[in-house]
C-alpha positions in Angstrom: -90.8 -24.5 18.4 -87.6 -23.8 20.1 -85.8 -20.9 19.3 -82.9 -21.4 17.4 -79.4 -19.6 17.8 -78.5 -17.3 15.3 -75.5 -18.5 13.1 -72.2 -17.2 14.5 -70.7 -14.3 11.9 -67.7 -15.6 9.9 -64.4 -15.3 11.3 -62.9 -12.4 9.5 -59.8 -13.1 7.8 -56.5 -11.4 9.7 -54.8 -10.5 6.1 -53.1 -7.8 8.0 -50.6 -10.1 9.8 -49.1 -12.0 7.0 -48.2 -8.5 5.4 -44.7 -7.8 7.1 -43.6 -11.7 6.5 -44.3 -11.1 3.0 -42.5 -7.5 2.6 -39.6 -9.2 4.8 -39.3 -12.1 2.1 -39.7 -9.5 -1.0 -36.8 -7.7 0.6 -34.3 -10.6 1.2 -35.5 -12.2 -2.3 -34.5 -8.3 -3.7 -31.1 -8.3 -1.6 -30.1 -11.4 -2.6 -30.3 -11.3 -6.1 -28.8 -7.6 -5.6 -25.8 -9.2 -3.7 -25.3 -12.4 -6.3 -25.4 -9.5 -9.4 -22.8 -7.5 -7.5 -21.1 -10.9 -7.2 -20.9 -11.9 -11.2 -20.1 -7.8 -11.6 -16.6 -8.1 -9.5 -15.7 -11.5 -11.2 -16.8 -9.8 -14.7 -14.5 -6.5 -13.7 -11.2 -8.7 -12.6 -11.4 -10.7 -15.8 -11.9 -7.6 -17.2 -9.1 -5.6 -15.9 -6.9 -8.3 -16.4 -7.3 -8.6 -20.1 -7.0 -4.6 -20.8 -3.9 -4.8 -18.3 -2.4 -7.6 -20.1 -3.2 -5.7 -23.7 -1.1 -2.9 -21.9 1.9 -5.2 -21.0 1.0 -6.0 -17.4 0.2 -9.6 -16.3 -2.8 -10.1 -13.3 -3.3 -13.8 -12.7 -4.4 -15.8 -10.0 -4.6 -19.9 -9.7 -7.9 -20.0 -8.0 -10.7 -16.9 -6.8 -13.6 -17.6 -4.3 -16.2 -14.8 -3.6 -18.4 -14.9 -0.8 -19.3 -12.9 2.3 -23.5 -12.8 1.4 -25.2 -11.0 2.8 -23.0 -7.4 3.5 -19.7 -8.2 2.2 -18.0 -9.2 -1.1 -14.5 -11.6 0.2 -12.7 -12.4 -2.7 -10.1 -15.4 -2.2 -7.0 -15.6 -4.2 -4.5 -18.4 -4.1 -1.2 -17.6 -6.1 -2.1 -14.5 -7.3 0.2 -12.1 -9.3 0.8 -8.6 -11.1 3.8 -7.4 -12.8 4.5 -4.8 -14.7 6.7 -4.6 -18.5 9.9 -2.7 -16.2 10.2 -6.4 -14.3 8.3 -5.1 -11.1 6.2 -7.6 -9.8 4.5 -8.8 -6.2 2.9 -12.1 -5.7 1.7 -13.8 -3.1 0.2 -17.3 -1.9 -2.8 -16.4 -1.0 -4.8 -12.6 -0.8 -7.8 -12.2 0.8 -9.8 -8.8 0.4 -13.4 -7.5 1.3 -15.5 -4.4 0.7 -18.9 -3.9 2.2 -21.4 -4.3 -0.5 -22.3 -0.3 0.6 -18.7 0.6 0.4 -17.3 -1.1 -2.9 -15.2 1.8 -2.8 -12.9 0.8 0.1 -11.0 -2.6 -0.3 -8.9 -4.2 2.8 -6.7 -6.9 1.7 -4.6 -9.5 3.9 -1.3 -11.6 2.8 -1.6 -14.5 5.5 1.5 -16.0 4.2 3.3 -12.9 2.8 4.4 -11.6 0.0 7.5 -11.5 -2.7 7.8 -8.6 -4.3 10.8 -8.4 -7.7 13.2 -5.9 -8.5 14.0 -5.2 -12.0 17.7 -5.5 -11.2 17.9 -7.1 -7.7 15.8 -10.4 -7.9 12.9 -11.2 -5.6 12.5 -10.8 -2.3 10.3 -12.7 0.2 8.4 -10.6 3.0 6.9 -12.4 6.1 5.8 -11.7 9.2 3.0 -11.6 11.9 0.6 -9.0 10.0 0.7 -7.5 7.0 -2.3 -6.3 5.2 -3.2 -3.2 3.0 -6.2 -1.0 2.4 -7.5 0.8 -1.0 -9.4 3.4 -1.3 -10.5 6.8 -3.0 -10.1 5.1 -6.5 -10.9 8.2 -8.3 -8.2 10.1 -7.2 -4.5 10.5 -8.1 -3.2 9.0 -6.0 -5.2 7.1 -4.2 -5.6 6.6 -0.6 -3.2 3.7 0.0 -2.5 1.9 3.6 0.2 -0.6 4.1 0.6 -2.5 7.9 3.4 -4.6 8.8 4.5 -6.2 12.0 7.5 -8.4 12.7 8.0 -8.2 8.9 11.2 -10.1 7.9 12.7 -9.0 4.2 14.8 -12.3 3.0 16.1 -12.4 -0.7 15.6 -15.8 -2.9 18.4 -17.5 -3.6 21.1 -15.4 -6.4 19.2 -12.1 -5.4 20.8 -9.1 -4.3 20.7 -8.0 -0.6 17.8 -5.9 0.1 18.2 -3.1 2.4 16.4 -4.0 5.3 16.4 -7.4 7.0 13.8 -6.8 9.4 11.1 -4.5 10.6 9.3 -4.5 13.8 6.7 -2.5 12.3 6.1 -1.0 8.7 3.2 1.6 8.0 3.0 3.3 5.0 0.0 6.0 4.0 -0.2 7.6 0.4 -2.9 10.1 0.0 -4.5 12.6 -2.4 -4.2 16.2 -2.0 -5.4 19.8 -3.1 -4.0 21.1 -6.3 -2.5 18.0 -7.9 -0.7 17.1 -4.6 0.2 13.7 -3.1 1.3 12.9 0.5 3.3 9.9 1.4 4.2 9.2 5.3 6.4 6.4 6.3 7.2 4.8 9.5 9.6 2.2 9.8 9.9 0.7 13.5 13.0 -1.5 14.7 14.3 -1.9 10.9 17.1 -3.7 10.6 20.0 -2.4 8.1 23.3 -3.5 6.5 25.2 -0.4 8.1 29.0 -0.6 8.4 31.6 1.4 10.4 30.8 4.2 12.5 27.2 4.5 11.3 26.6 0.7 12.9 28.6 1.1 15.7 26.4 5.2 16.6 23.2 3.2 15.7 24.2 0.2 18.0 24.3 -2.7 15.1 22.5 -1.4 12.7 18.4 -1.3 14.3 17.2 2.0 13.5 13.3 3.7 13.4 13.0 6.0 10.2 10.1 8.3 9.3 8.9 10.1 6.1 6.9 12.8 5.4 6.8 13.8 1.8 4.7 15.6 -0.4 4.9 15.3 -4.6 3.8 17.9 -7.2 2.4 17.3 -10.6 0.4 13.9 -9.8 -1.7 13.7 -13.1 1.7 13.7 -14.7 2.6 10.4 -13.2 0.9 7.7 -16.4 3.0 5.7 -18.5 3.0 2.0 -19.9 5.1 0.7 -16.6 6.8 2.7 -13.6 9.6 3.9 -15.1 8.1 5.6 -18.4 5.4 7.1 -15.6 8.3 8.2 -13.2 9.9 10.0 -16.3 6.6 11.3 -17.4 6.7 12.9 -14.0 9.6 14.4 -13.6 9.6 15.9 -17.2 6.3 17.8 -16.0 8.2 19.0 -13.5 7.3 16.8 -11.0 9.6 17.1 -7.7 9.5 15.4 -3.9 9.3 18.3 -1.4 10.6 16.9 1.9 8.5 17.8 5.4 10.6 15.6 7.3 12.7 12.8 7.3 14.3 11.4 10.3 16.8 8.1 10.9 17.1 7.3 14.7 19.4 4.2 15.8 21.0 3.9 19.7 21.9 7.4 20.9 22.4 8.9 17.4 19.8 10.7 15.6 19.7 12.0 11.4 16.9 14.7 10.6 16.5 16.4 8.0 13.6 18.7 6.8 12.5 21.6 4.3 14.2 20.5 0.9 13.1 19.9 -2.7 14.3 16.4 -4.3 14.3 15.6 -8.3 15.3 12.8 -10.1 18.1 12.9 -12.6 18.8 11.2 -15.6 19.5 8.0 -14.1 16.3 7.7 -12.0 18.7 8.7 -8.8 17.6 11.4 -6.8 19.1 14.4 -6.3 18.9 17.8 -3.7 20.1 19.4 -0.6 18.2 19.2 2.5 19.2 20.7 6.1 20.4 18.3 8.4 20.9 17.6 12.1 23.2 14.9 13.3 22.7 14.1 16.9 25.4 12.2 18.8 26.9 9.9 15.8 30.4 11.0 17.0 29.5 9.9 20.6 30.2 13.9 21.8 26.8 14.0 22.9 26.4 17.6 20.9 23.7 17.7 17.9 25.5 19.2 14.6 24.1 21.3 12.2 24.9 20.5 8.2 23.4 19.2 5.0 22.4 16.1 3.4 23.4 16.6 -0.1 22.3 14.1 -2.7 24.8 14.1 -6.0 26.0 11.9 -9.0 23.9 9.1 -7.6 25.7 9.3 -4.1 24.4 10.4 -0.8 26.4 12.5 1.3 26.5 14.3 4.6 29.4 17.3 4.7 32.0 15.7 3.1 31.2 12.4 4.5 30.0 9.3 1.7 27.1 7.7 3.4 25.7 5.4 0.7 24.2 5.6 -2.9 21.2 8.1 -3.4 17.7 6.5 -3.4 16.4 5.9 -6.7 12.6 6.7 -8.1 13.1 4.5 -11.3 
């Protein structure tokens, strides 16, 4: 008989290979349903804040909220959306758009494509458009906040029967609030190109009125500042003993040039606020020699030496 061939050994089965495809699918199954729970949570948290806000005398609404940005982002849509507080402040806008990284829920940056209004308790709304202007949010555990604000080509236009706003237009806004050491909060400002309804000699030193202004400010007592709306919060504040301790502060327009630096501000009674700071006034005579003086803030009026300049700025 002829020998036969021995029967071939079974194929072994290559398990091994299909291991990582599965793990891979077990993970994007796992991340998904992560990121769709984390999804339902933010939508759960608005609607949440919203109704202990509104319990508290504030109003959030919003006419229509998307959220998307699977797999690494949460982008939350808003169209019309709205908060206000019992005082009469409010900001609203046509349409918000913010995101977080699902890793970094933490830190929130938010866009106004179409701009903003923002109302005035006692000076109507005004309407704020421009090229860019977005915002960040973050440390939410801290008072304050770390707060961003970034403007360009802003233009500041009151609705119709509102009051005149200050400025008229910015080339470039950026505002930064942060937390400190020992109950301590920072606020810097930056206005570029502003323009302001300045009269007399100060628009004719500032050539018309276009001026860049900086801040640098630093407030005591922060865990003071809680109350049911801004004001009662402000006066919370200031009855802690809350003051503004200025760094420097600095109004620059043509050839003339206002600093000012090293002096304590409180509010009074009225919400107005009131100090001394040491001032230097470059060129606003046209002399081309810097004077030395004071910026004294008084019975809601802002003066420098003897000279009326304007009302002071009010914190409520």
């Amino acid at each position: 008989m002829p020998e036969t061939l021995p029967d071939p050994a079974p194929r072994r089965k290559r398990s091994g290979v299909a291991t990582p495809f599965i793990l891979l699918l077990i993970l994007i199954a796992a991340w998904s349903g992560g990121w769709f729970w984390l999804r339902g949570e933010a939508m759960r948290r608005m609607d949440e804040t919203a109704k202990v806000m509104g319990d508290r005398g504030y109003r959030l609404t919003w006419g229509e909220r998307t959220v998307s940005g699977y797999p690494f982002r949460l982008d939350i849509y808003l169209k019309d959306a709205k908060v206000s507080e019992p005082s009469g402040w409010a900001l609203s806008a046509p349409v918000i758009k913010s995101e977080a990284f699902v890793y970094a829920l933490k830190h929130w940056v938010f866009v106004a494509p179409q701009g903003v209004t923002f109302t005035r308790p006692d000076g109507g709304a005004v309407i704020v458009q421009g090229k860019a202007l977005r915002a960040s949010l973050s440390d939410l555990d801290k008072r304050p906040p770390t707060i961003a604000i970034e403007g360009a080509d802003l233009t500041f236009s009151p609705e119709a029967g509102a009051k005149p706003y200050f400025l008229s237009a910015a080339r470039q806004l950026n505002v930064r609030i942060l937390p400190g050491p020992n109950d301590l909060g920072g606020v810097l400002l930056h206005i570029g190109g502003a323009k302001m309804a300045l009269q007399g000699l100060a628009a004719r030193a500032t050539e018309g009125g276009v001026v860049d202004m900086d801040l640098d400010l630093t407030l005591t007592k922060m865990s003071a500042l809680s109350g049911q709306d801004w004001e009662s919060s402000a006066r919370a504040w200031a009855a802690k003993g809350g003051v503004i301790q200025v760094r420097q502060a600095s109004v620059t327009g043509g050839a003339a040039r206002l600093s000012a630096k090293a002096g304590t501000l409180t509010p009074d009674a009225s919400g107005r606020l009131s100090g001394d700071l040491d001032a230097t006034l470059g060129d606003l005579t046209g002399t081309g020699q810097a004077l030395q003086g004071r910026v004294s803030l008084r019975d809601g009026k802002a003066r420098i030496g003897p000279l009326e300049v304007g009302p002071s700025p009010r914190v409520w």
